[in-house]
C-alpha positions as CSV (number, residue, x, y, z in Angstrom):
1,X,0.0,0.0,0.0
2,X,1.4,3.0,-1.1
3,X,1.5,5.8,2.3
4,X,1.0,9.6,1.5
5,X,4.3,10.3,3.0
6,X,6.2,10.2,0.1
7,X,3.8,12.9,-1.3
8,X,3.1,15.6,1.1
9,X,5.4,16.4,4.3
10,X,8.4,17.6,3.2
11,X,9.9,20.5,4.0
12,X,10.3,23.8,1.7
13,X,14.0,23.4,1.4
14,X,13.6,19.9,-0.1
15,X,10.4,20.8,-2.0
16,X,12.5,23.6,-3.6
17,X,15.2,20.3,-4.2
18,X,12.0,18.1,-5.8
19,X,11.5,20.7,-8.3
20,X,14.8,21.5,-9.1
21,X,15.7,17.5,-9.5
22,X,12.4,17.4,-11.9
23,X,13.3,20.7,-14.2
24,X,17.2,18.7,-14.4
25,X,16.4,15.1,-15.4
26,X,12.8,15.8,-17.0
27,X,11.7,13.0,-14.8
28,X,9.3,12.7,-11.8
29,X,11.5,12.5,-8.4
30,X,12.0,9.0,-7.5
31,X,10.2,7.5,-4.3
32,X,13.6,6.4,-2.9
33,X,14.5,9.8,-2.6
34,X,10.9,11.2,-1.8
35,X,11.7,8.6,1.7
36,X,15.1,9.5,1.9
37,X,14.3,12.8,2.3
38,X,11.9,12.6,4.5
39,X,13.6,11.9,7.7
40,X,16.8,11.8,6.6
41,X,17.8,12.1,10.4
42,X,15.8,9.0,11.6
43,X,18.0,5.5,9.6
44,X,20.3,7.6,7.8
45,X,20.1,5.5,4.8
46,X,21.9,7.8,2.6
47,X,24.7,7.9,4.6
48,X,24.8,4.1,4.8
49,X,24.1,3.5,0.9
50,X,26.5,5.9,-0.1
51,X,29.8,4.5,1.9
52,X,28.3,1.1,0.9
53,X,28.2,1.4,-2.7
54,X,30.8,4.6,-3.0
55,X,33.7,3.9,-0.5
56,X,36.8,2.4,-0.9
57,X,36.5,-1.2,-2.1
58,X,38.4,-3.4,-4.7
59,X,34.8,-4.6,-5.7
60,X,33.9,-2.0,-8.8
61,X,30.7,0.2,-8.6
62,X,29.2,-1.7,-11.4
63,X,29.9,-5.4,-9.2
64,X,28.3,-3.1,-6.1
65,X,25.5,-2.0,-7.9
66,X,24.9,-5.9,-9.4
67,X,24.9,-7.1,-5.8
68,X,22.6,-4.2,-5.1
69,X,19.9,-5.1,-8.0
70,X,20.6,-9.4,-7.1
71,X,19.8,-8.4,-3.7
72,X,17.0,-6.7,-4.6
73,X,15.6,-9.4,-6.8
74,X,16.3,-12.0,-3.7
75,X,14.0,-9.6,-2.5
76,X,11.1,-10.0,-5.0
77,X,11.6,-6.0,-5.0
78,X,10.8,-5.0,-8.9
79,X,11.5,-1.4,-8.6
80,X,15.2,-1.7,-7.1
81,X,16.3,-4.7,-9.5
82,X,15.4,-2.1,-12.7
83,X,16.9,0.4,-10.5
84,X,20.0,-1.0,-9.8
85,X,20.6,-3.5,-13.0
86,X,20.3,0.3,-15.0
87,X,23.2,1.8,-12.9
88,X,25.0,-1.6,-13.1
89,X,24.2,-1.9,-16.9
90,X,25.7,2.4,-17.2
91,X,28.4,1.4,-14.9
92,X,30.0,-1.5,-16.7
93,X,28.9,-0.6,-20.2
94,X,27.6,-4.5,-20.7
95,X,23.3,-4.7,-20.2
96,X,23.6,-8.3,-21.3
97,X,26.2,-9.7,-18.6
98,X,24.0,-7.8,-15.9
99,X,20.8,-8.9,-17.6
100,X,22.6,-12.6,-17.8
101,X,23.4,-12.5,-14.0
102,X,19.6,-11.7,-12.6
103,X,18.4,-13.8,-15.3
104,X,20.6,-17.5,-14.3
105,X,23.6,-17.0,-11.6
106,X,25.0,-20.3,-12.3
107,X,25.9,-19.6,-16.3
108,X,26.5,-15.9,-16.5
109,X,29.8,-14.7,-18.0
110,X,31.0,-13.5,-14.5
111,X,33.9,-14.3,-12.8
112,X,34.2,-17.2,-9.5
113,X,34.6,-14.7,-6.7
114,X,31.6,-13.1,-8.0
115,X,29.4,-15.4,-8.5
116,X,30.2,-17.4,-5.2
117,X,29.7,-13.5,-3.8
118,X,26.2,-13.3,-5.1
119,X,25.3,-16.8,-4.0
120,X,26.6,-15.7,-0.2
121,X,24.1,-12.8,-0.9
122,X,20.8,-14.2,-2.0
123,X,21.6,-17.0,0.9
124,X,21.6,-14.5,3.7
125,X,19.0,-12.3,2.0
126,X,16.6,-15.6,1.2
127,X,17.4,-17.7,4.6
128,X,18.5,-14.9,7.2
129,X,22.2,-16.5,8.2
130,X,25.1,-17.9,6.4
131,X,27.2,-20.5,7.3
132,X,31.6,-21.1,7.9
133,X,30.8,-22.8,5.0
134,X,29.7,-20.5,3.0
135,X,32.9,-18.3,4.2
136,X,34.7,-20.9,3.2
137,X,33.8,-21.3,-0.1
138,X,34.0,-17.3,-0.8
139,X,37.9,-17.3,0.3
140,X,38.4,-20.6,-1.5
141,X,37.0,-18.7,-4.3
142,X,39.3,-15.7,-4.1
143,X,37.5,-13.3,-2.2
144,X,39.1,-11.4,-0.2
145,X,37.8,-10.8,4.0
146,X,37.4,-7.0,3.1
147,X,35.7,-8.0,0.0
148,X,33.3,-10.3,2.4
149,X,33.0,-7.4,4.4
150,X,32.2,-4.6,1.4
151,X,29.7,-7.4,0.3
152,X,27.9,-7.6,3.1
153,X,27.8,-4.1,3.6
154,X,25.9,-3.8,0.1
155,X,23.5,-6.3,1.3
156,X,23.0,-4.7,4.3
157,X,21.7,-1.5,2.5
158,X,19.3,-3.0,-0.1
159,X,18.0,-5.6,2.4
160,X,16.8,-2.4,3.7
161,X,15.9,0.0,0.6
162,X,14.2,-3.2,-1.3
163,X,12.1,-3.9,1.9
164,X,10.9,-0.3,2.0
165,X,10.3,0.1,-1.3
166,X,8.2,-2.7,-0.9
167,X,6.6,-1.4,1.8
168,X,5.9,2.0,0.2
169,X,4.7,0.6,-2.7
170,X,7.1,3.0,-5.0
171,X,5.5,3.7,-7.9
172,X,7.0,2.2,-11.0
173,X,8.9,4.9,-13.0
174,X,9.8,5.0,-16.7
175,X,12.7,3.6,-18.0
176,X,13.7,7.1,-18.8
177,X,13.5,7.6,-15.7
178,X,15.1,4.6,-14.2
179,X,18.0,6.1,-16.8
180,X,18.1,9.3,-14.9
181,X,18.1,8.2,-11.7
182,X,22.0,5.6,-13.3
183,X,23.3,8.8,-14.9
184,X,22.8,10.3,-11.7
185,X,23.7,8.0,-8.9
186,X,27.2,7.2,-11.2
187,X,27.6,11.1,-11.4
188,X,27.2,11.9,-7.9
189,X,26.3,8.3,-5.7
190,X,23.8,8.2,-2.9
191,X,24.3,11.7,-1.3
């Protein structure tokens, strides 16, 4: 059910940023950001999403934002897997390998590390826990601890957005739209 809170609430100051956003991309503002800015003092989700998928990590934004949109999927969340497979599609110039991925983990052109990455992901995000085996099988697989670690931290974030989004009911943009929102989050990540 969609809640009136991402429609009426806000403050001036970010109603002046709603309409700014929609003059510059020609787009309707995004529900992610509609929440985000709502009480961006009560999670701090921003914050969290931005060091997640912008801070220092050997992973590349576009592998972040493919764990982001497989998460999201693991998630039955429709709006953050278009979301996310856009900015991993802009980020790593290949659709069809992202695309490939969300469409059959086990023969997409990826590499070991990660895919046995992604499988840790939809594990934890499906069944709640992983195991020392499933550790295991990452480092056996060439993952690094801090890559674990910059993993989990990804899954951490869209365990949260997709589950909210899902909650909110955020309504389905345009492609165009979904385009937008890639150009921008590559331009200027999840400030």
């Amino acid at each position: 059910m969609r809640l009136a809170i991402l429609d009426h609430g806000h403050s001036a100051g970010t109603k002046v940023l709603f309409a700014l956003i929609r003059i510059a991309s020609r787009q309707p503002v995004l529900d992610v950001i509609k929440l985000a800015k709502y009480r961006p003092d009560f999670l701090r989700l921003q914050e969290i999403t931005h060091e997640a998928m912008r801070g220092p990590s050997t992973w590349s934004i576009a592998d972040r934002e493919l764990m982001a949109a497989f998460v999201a999927k693991s998630n039955q969340c429709e709006w953050c897997t278009r979301a996310h497979s856009a900015v991993a599609a802009r980020a790593s110039q290949d659709r069809d390998r992202i695309a490939a991925v969300l469409s059959d983990l086990e023969s997409a052109p990826i590499e070991d590390a990660l895919r046995a990455t992604l499988r840790m992901l939809g594990r934890l995000t499906r069944e709640h826990s992983v195991t020392p085996d499933d550790m295991r099988a990452l480092l056996a697989s060439g993952v690094s601890r801090e890559q674990i670690e910059d993993a989990l931290a990804v899954c951490f974030a869209f365990n949260i957005t997709a589950r909210l989004a899902n909650a909110f009911g955020f309504a389905m943009p345009t492609a165009a739209a979904f385009e937008s929102g890639a150009k921008y989050l590559l331009a200027r990540g999840y400030r």
